[in-house]
N, C-alpha and C positions, 0 to 999 in steps of 0.2 A: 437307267434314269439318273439324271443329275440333279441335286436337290443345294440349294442353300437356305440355313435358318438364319435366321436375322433376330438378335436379342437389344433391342430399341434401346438406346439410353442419350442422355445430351451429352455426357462427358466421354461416354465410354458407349459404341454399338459393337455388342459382338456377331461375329461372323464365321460360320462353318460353312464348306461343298461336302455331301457327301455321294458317293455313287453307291446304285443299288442295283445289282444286276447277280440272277440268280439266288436271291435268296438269302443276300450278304451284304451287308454294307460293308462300303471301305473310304477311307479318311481318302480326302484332295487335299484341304489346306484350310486352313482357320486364320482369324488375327480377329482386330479393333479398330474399328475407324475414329480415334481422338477430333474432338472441338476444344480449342481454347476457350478457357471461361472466362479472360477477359476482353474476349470480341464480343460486338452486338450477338443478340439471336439471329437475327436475321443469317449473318454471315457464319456463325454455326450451325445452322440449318444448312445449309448450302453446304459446308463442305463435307455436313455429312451425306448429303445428297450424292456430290459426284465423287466422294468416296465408296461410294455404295455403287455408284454407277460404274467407274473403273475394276473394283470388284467384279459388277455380274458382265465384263464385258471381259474381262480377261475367262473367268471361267466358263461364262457362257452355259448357267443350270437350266433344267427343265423347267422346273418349280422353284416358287420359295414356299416357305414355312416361317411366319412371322410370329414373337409370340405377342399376346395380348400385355400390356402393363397393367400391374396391381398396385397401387401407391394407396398408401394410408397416413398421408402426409399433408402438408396445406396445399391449397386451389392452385396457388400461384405453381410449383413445383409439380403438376400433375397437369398444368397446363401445358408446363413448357416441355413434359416426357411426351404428352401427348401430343405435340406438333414434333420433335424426333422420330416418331413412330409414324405420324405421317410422309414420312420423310423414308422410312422402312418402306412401307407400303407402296410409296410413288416410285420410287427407281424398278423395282420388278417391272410392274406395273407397263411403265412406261416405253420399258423395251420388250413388252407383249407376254411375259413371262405371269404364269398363272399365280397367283397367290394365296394361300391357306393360312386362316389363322388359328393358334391353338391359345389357351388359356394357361396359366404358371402350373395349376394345378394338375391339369390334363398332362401338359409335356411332364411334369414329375411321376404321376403314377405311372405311364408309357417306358419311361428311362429306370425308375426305382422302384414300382409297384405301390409306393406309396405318395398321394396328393401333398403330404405333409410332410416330403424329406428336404432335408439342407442343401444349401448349397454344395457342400465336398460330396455328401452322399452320388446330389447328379452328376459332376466330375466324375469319381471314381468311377461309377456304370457306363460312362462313355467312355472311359479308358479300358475300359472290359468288353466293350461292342467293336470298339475302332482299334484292335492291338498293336501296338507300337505308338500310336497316337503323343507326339507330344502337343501340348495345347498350351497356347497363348495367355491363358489368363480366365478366370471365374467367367467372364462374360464372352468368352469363345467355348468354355465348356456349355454352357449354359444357349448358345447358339448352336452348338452342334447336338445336342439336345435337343433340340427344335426341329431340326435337319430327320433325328431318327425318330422323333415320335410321330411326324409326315410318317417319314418310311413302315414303321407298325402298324401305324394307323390307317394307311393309305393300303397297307397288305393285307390283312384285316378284314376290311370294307371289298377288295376285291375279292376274297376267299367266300365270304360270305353271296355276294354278288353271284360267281361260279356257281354254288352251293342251287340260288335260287332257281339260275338256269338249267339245272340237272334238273331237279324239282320240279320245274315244269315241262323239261321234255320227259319224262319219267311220267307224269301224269296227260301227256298227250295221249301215253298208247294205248 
């Protein structure tokens, strides 16, 4: 399974593929899709769009894994992450590709066991899950983050899943 995280931002989206097959994840390729801040929104929306678009058409992932924004900032700057992120959302989307969102919190306890670790903390643990990994920058670690806390989270819920179906043919006989 092919997976990309998508870490939403106006100036800065980061971007991890990671493949997980057998039990392992392994790095594809990370970056950043830049917006000029002094172009309209309108036209930074857009090129994060088909930035995002050439992204998933080059890689071609099963899934994304989007994370949710947390801003504790004024309206105005929490409006215009939140149409970025719509912008996250739309390109998977669009090219049929399923989309998961996870919360800051969740993808950090998933990556560092703790809801409340820093930014370096969740780098370093993706450079320890994806070895060799060089990584583009806090907001491609922070998207390939996103990428493996899908992939735990999505292993997880299947194990559990399995678990149940034993469960019940065990209780058929």
């Amino acid at each position: 399974m092919r997976i990309i995280g998508i870490d939403p931002g106006l100036q800065r989206t980061g971007w991890g593929v990671v493949d997980y097959k057998k039990g392992c994840p392994k790095h594809v390729a990370n970056g950043v899709c830049k917006s000029d801040s002094s172009e309209p929104l309108a036209l930074r929306l857009a090129d994060i769009f088909s930035q995002l678009e050439a992204i998933l058409t080059k890689y071609r992932p099963d899934t994304a894994a989007v994370e949710n924004t947390f801003v504790n900032r004024d309206a105005a700057g929490a409006l215009k992450l939140g149409q970025a992120r719509g912008m996250a959302l739309l390109a998977p989307a669009r090219l049929g590709i399923e989309v998961y969102e996870y919360a800051p919190n969740v993808v950090k306890k998933a990556i560092v066991g703790s809801g409340h670790a820093e930014k370096l903390q969740v780098e370093e643990m993706v450079k320890m899950q994806l070895s060799g990994v060089v990584i583009e920058g806090s907001d491609s670690a922070d998207a390939l983050g996103v990428a493996l806390c899908h992939v735990f989270k999505g292993n997880f819920e299947n194990r559990v899943r399995e678990a149940l179906i034993k469960a019940d043919r065990k209780n058929d006989w």
